[in-house]
Backbone as CSV, one residue per row, in Angstrom:
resi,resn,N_x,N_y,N_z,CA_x,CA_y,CA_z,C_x,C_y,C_z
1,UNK,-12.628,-8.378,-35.951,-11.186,-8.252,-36.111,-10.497,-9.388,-35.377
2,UNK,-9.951,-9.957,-35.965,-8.830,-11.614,-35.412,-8.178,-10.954,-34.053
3,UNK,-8.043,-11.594,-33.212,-6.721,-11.001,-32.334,-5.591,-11.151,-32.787
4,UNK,-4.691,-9.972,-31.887,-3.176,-10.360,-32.345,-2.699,-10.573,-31.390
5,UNK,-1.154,-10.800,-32.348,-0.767,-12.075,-31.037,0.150,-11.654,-30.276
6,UNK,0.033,-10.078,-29.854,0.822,-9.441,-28.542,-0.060,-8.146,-28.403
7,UNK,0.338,-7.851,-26.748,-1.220,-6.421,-26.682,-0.245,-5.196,-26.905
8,UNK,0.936,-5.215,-27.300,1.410,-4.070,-27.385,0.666,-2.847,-28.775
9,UNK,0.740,-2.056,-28.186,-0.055,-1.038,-28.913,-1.710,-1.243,-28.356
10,UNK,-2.451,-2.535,-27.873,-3.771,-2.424,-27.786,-4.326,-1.090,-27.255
11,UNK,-5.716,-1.360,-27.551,-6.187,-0.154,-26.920,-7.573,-0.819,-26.141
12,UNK,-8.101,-0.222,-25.338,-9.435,-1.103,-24.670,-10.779,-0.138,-25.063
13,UNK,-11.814,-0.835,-24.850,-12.994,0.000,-25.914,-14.159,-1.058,-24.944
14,UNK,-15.243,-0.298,-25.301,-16.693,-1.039,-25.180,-16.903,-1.969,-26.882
15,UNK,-17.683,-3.527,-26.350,-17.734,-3.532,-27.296,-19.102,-3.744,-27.495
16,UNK,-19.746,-3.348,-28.797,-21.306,-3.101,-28.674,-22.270,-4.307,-28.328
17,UNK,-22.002,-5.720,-28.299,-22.770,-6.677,-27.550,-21.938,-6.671,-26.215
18,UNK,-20.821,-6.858,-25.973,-19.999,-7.467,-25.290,-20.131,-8.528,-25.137
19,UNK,-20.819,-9.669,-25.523,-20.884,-11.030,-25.445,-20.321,-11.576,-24.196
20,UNK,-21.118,-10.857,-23.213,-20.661,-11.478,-21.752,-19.279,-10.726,-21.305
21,UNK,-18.606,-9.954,-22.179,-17.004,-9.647,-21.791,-17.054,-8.205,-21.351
22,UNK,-16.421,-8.281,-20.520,-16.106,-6.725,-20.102,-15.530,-5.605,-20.925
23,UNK,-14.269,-6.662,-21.458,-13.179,-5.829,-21.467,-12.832,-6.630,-23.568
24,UNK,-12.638,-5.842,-24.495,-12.400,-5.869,-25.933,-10.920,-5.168,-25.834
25,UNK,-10.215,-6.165,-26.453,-9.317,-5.821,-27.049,-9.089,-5.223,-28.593
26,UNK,-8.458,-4.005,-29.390,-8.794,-4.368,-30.835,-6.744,-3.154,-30.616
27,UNK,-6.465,-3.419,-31.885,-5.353,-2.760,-32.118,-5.474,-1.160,-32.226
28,UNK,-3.975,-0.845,-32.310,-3.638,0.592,-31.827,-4.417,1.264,-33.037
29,UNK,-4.710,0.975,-34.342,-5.447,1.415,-35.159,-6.733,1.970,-35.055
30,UNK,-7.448,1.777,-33.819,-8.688,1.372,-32.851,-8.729,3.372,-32.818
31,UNK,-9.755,3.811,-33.216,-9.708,5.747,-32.443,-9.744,5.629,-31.864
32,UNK,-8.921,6.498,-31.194,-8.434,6.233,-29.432,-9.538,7.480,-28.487
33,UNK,-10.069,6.912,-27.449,-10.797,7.586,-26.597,-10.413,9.221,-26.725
34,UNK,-11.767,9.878,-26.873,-11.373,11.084,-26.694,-11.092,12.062,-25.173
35,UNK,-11.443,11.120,-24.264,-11.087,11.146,-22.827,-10.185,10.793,-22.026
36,UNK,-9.658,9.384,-23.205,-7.994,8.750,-22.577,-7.410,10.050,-21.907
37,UNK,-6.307,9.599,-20.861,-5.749,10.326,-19.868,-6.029,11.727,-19.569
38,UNK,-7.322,12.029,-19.451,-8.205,13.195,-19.424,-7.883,13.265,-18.128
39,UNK,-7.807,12.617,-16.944,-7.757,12.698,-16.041,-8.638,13.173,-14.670
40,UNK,-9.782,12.880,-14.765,-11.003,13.365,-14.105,-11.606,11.991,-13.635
41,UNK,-11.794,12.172,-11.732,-12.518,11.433,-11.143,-13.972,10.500,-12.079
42,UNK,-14.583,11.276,-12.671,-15.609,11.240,-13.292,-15.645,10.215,-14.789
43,UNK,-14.443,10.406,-15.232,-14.388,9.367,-16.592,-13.616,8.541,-16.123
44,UNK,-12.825,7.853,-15.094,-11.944,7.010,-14.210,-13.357,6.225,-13.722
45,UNK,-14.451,6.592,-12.968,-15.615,6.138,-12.632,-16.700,5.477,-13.888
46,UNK,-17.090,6.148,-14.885,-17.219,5.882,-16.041,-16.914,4.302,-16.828
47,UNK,-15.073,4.858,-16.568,-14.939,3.686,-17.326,-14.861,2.267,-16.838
48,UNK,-14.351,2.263,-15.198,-14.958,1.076,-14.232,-16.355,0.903,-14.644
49,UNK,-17.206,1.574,-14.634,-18.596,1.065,-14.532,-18.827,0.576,-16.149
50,UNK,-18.337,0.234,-17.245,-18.051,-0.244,-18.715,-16.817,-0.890,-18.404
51,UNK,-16.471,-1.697,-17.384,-15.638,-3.075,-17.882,-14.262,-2.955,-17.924
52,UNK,-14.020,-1.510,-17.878,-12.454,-1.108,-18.470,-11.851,-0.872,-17.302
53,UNK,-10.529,-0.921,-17.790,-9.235,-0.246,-16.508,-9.051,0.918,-16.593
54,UNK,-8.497,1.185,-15.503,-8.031,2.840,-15.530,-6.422,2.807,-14.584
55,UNK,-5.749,3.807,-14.710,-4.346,4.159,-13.873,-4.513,4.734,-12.839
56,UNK,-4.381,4.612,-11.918,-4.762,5.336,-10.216,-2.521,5.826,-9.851
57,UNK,-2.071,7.190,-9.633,-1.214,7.109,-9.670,-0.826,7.611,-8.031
58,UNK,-0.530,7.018,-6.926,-0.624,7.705,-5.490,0.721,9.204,-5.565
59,UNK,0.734,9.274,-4.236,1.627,10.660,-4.332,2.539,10.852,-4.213
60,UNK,3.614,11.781,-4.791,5.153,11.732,-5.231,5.725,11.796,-4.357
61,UNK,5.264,11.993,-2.599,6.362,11.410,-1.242,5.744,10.291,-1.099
62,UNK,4.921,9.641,-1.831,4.804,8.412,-1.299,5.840,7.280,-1.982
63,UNK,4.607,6.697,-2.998,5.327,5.319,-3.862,5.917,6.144,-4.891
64,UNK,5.206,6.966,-5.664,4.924,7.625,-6.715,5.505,6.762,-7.837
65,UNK,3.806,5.921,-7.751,3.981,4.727,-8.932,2.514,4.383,-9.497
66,UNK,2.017,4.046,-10.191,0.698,3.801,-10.918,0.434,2.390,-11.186
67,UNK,-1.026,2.364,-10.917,-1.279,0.531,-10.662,-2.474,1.127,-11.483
68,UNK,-3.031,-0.250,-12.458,-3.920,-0.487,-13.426,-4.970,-0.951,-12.747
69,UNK,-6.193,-0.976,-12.617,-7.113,-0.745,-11.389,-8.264,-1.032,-12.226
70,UNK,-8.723,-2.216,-12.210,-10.148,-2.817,-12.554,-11.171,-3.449,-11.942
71,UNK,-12.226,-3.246,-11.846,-13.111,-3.617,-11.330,-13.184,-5.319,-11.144
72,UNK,-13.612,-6.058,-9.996,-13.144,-7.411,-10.072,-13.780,-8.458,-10.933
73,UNK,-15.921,-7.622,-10.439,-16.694,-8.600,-11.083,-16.762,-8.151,-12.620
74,UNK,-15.952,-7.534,-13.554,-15.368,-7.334,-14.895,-14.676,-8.751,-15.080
75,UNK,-13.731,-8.784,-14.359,-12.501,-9.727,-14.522,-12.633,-10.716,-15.964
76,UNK,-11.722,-10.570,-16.659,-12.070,-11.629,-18.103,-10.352,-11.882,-18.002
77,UNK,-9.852,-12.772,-18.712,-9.143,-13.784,-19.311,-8.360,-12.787,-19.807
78,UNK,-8.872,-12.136,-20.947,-8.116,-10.730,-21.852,-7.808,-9.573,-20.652
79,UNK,-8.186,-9.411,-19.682,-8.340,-8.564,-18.795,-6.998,-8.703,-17.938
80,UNK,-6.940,-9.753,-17.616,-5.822,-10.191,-16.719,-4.379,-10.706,-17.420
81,UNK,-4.207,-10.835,-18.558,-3.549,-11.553,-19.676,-2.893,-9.833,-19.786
82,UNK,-3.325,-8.555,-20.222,-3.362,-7.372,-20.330,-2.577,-6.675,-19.043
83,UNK,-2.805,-7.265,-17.478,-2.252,-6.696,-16.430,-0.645,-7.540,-16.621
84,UNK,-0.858,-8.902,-16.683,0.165,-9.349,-17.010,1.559,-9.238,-17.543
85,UNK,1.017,-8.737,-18.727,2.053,-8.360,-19.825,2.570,-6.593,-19.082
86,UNK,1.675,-5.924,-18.787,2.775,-4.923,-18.658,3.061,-3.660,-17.462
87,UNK,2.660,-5.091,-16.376,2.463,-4.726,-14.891,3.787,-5.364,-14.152
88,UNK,3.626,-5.893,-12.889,5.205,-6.289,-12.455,4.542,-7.432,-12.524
89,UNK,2.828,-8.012,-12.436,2.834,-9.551,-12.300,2.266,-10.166,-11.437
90,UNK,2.682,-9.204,-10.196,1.800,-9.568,-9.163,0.475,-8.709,-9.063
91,UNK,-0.632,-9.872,-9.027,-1.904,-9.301,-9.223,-2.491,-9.443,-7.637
92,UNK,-3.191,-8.734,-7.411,-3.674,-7.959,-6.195,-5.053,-7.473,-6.266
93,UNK,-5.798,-7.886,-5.003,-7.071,-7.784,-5.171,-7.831,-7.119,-3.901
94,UNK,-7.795,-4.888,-4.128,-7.739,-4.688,-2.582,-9.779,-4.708,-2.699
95,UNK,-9.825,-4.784,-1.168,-11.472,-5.329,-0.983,-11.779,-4.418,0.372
96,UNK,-12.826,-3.957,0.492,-13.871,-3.350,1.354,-13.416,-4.105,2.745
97,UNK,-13.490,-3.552,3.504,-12.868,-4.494,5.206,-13.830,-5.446,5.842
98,UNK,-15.458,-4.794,5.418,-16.475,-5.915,5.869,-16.774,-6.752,4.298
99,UNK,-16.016,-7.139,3.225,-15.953,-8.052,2.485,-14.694,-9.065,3.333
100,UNK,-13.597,-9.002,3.266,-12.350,-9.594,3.992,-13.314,-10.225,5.228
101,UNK,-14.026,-9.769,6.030,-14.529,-9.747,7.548,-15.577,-11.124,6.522
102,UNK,-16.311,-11.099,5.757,-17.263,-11.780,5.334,-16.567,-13.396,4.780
103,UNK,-15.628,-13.129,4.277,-14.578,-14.202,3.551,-14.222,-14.533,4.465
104,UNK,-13.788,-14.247,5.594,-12.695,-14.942,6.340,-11.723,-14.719,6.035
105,UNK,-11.183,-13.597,5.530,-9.882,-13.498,4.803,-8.895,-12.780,6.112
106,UNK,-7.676,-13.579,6.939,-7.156,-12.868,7.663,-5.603,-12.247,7.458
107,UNK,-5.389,-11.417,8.118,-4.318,-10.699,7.357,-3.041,-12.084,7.508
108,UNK,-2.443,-12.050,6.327,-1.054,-12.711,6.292,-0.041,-12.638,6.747
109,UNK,0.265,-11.158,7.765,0.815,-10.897,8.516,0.193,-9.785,9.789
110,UNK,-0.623,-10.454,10.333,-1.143,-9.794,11.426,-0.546,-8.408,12.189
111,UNK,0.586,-8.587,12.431,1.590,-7.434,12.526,1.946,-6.048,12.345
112,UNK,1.065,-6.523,10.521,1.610,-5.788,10.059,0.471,-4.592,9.648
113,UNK,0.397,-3.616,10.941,-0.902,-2.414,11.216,-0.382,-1.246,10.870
114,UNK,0.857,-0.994,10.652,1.267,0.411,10.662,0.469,1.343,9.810
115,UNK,0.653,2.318,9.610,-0.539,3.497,9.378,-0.103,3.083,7.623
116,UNK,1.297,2.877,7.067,1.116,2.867,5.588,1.178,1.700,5.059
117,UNK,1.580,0.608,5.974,1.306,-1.063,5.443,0.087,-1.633,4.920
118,UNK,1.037,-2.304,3.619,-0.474,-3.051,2.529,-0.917,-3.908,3.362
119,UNK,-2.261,-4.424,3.737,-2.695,-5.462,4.602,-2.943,-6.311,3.750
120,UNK,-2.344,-6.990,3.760,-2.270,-8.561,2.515,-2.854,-9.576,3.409
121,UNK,-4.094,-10.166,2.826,-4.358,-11.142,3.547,-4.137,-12.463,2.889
122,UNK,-4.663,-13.719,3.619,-3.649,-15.043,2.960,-4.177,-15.062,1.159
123,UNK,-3.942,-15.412,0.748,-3.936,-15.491,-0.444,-5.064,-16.571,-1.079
124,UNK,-5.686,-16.551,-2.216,-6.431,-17.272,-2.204,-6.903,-17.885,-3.625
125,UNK,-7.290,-19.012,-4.501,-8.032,-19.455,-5.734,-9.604,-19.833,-5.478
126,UNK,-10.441,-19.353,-6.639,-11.187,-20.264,-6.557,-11.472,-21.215,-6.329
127,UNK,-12.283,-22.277,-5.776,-12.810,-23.380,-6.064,-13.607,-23.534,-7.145
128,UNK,-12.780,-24.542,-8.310,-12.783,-24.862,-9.448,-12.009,-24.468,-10.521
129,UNK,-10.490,-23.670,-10.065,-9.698,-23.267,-10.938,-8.830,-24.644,-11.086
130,UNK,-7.608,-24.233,-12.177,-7.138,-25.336,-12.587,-5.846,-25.175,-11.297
131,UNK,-4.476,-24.438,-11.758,-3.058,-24.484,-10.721,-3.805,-22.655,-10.589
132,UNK,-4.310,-21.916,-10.898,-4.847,-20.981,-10.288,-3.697,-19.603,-10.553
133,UNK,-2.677,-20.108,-11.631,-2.120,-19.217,-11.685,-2.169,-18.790,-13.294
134,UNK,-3.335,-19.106,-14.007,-3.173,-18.514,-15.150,-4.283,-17.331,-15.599
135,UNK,-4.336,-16.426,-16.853,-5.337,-15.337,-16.825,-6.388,-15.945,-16.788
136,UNK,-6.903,-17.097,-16.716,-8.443,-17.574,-17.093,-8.404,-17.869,-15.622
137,UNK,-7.574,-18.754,-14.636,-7.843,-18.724,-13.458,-8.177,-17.657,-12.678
138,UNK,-7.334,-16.550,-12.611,-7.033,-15.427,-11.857,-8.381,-15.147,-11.957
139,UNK,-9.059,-14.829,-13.483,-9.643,-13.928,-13.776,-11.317,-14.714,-12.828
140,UNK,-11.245,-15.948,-12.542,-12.768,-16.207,-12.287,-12.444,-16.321,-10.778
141,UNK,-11.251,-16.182,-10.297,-10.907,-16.305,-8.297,-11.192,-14.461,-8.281
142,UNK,-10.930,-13.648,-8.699,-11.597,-12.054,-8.845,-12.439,-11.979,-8.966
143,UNK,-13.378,-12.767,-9.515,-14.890,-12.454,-10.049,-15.699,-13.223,-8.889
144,UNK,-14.621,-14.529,-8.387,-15.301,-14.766,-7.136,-15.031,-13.801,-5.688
145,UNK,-14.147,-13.370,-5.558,-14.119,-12.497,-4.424,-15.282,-11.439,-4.797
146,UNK,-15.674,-11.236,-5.991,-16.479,-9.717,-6.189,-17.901,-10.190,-5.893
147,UNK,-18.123,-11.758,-5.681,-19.836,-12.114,-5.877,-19.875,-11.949,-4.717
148,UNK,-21.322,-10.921,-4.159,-21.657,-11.169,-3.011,-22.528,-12.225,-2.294
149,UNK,-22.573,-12.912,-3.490,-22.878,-14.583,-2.644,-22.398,-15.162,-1.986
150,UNK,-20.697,-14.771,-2.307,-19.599,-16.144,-2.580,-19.546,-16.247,-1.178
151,UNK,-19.408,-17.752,-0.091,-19.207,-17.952,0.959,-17.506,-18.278,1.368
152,UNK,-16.795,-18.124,2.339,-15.760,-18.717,2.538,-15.394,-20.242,1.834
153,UNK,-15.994,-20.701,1.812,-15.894,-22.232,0.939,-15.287,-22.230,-0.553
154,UNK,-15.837,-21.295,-0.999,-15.538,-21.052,-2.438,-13.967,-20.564,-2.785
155,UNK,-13.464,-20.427,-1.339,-12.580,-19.921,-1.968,-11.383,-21.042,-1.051
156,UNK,-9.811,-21.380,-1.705,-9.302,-22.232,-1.383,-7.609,-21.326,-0.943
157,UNK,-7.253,-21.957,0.190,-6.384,-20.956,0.755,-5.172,-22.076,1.200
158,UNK,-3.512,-21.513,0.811,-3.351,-20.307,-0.216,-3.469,-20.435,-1.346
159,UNK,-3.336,-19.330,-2.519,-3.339,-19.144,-3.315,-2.788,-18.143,-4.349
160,UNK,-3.202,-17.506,-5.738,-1.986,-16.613,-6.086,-3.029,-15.785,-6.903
161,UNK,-4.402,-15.575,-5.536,-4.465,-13.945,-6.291,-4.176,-13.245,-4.461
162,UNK,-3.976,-12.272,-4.293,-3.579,-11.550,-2.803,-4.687,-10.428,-2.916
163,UNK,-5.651,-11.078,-1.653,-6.477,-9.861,-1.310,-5.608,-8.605,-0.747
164,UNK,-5.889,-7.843,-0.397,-5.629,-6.337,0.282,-6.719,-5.958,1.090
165,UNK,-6.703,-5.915,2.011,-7.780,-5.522,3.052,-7.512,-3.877,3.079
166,UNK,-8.836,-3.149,2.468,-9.114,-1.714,3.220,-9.067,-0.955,4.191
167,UNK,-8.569,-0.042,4.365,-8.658,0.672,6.093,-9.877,1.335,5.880
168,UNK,-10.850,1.031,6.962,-11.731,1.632,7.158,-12.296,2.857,6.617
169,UNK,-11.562,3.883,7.332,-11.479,5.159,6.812,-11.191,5.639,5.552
170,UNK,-10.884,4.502,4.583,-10.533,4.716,3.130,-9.304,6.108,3.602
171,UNK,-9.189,6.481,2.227,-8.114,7.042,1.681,-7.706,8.410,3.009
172,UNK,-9.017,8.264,3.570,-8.692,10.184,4.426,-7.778,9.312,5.509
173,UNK,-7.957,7.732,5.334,-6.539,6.761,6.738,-5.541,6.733,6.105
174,UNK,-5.772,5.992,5.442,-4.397,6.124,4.082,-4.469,5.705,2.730
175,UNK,-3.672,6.627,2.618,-3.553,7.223,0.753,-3.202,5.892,0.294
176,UNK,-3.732,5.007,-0.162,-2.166,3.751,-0.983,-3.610,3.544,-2.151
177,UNK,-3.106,2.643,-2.954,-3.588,2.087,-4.239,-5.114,1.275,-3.562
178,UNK,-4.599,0.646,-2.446,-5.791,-0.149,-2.019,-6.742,0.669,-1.688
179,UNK,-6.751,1.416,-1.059,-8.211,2.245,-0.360,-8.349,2.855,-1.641
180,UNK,-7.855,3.492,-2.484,-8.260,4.430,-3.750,-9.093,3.337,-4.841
181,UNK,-8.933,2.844,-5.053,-9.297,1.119,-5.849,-10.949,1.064,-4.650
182,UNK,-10.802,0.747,-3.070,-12.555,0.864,-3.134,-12.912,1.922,-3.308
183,UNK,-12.558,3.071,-3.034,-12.922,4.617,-3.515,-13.881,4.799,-4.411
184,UNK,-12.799,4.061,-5.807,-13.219,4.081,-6.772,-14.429,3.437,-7.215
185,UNK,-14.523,2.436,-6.468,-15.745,1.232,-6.796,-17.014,1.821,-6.541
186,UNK,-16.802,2.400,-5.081,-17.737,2.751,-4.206,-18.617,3.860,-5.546
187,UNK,-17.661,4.953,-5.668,-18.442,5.851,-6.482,-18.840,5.494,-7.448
188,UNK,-18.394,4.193,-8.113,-18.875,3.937,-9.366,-20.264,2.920,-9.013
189,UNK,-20.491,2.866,-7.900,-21.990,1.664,-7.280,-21.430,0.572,-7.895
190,UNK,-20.079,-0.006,-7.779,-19.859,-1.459,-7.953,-19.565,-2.339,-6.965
191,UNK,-19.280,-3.409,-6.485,-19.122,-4.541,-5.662,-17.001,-3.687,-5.272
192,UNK,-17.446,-3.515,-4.250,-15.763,-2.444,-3.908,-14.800,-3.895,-3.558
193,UNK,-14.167,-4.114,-4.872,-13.335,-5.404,-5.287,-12.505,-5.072,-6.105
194,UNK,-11.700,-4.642,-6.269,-10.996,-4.215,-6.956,-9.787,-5.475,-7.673
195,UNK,-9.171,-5.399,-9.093,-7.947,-6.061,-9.635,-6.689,-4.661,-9.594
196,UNK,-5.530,-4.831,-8.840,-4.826,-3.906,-9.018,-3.510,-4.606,-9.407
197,UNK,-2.431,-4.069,-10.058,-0.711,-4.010,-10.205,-0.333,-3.301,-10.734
198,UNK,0.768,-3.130,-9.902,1.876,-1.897,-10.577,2.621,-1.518,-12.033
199,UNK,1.995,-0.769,-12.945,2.409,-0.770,-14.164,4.033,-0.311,-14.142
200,UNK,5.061,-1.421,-15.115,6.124,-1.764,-15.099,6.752,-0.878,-16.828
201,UNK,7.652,-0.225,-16.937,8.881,0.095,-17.767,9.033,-1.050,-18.537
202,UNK,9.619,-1.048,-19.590,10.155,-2.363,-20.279,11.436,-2.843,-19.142
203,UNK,12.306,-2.123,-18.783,13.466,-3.026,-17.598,12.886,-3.368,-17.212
204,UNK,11.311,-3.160,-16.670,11.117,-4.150,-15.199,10.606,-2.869,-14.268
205,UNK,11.291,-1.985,-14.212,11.089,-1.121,-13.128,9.748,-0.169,-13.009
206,UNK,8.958,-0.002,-12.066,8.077,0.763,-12.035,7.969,2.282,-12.615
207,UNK,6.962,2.514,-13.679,6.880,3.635,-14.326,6.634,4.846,-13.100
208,UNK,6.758,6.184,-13.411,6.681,7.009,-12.677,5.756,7.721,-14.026
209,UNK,5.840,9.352,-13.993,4.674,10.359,-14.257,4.489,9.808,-15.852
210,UNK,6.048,10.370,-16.394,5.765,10.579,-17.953,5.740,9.922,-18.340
211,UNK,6.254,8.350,-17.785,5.789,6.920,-18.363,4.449,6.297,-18.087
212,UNK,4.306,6.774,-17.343,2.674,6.710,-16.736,1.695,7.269,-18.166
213,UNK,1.909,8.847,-18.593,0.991,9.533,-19.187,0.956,8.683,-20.424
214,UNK,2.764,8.272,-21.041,2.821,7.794,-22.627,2.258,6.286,-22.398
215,UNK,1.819,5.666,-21.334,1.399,4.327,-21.093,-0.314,4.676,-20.924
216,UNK,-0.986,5.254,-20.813,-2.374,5.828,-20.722,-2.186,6.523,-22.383
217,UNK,-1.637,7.257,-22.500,-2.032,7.388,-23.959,-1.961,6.446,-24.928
218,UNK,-1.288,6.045,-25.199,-0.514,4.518,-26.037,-2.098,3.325,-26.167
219,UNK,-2.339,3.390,-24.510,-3.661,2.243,-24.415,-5.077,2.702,-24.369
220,UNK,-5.163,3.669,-24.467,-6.159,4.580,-24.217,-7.118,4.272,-22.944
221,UNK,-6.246,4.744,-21.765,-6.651,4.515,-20.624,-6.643,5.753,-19.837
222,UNK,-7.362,6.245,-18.909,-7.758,6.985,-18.380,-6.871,7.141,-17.197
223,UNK,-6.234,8.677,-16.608,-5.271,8.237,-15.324,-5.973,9.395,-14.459
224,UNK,-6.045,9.056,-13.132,-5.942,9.620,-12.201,-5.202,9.458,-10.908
225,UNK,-5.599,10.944,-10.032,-4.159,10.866,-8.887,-5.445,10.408,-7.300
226,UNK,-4.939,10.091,-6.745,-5.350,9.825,-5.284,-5.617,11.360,-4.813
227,UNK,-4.554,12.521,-4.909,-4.767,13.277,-4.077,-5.922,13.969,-5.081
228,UNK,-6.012,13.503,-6.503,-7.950,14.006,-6.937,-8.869,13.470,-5.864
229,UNK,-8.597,12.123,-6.037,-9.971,11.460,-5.554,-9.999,11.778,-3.987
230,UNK,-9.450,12.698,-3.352,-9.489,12.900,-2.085,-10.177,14.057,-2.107
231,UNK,-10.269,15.184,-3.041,-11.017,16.145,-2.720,-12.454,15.519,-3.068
232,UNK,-12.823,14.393,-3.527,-13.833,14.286,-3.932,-15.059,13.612,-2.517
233,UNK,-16.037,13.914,-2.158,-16.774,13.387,-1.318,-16.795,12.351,-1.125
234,UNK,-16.419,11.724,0.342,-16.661,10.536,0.539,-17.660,9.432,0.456
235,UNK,-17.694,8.310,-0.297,-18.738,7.643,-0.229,-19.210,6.757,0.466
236,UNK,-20.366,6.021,-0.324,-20.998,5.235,1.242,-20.151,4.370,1.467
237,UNK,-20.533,4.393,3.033,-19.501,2.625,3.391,-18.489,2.817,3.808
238,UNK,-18.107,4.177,3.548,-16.705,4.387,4.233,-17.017,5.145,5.456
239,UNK,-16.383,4.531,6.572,-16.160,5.141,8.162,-15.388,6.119,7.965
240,UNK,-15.617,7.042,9.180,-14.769,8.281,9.916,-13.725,7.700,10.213
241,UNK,-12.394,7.752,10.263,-11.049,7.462,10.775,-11.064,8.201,12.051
């Protein structure tokens, strides 16, 4: 099937070679998952571990907002082109605390420890991207934070993908998009690297529940809440708080 030439309506799917790609695009015509916004730890895990995104939505005294949440070493071109179009833009990349500790990645604002602050560390491109701000760039500076080869060298600072450093204690420290994103990795046995941003309204403004659900149904994407993945057993790698 040709691509088309906007993802509205897409839907995301396995595709049966995958020819190296994670992530297939095909139109809304596409049968749509019979699990889309099923909402279970278990097909959210699933579909990380097959290449795909899923909606992670935190809790309604918190942000109560939903970020599109993909696995890093997935990362494709179509993948990030997809967060793009109907996220706020800024792409975000939260990571395990002894990955950050391994990179050299230090926080961008040291300061900034409080119990619910994003720990953004400096920002960073591959070595060998082009200006590092397009989906084909993004998508191989993600795939390099996710290699556990990759040495500090590889990566060139600043730049315009933004790690997120983990709290230790994952989610039982604090609830935010970042610790739920390694959560997620962790249980799925992937490289805990996550691609995250905040899925956006046509104004601009961050979706909340029911735009959330008709944006998971529409793409056939899978949503879950933080305060699920909290009853769920902690996994490896994550410390006692």
């Amino acid at each position: 099937m040709p691509p088309t030439a906007r993802c509205s309506g897409c839907r995301w799917r396995e595709e049966g070679s995958r020819a190296g790609k994670g992530l297939v695009r095909v139109t809304s015509l596409s049968t749509p998952r019979p699990d889309a916004d099923s909402g279970t730890v278990a097909a959210a895990v699933e579909e990380l571990r097959a290449g795909r995104p899923v909606i992670v939505v935190d809790d309604a005294d918190r942000e109560d907002e939903g970020d599109l949440v993909l696995a890093a070493q997935f990362a494709t071109t179509e993948a990030l082109a997809f967060f793009v179009r109907f996220t706020s833009g800024l792409i975000c990349a939260p990571l395990a605390p002894e990955i950050a500790d391994r990179l050299e990645l230090p926080l961008m604002v040291p300061a900034a420890c409080g119990v619910d602050a994003t720990a953004y560390t400096v920002s960073v491109d591959a070595v060998g991207t082009g200006s590092g701000i397009s989906a084909t760039d993004r998508a191989l500076t993600a795939r390099t934070l996710a290699d556990p080869a990759c040495p500090p060298s590889r990566l060139r600072r600043p730049g315009h993908l933004f790690p997120l450093r983990a709290r230790r204690g994952g989610i039982a420290e604090r609830r935010g998009h970042t610790e739920a994103t390694v959560h997620l990795l962790r249980l799925a046995g992937l490289s805990p690297v996550g691609i995250i941003s905040e899925v956006c309204d046509d104004d601009g403004s961050p979706a909340r529940a029911e735009g959330l659900r008709s944006f998971a149904g529409e793409h056939g994407l899978v949503l879950v809440s933080i305060e699920q993945l909290a009853r769920r057993p902690r996994p490896a790698g994550t410390a006692t708080p």
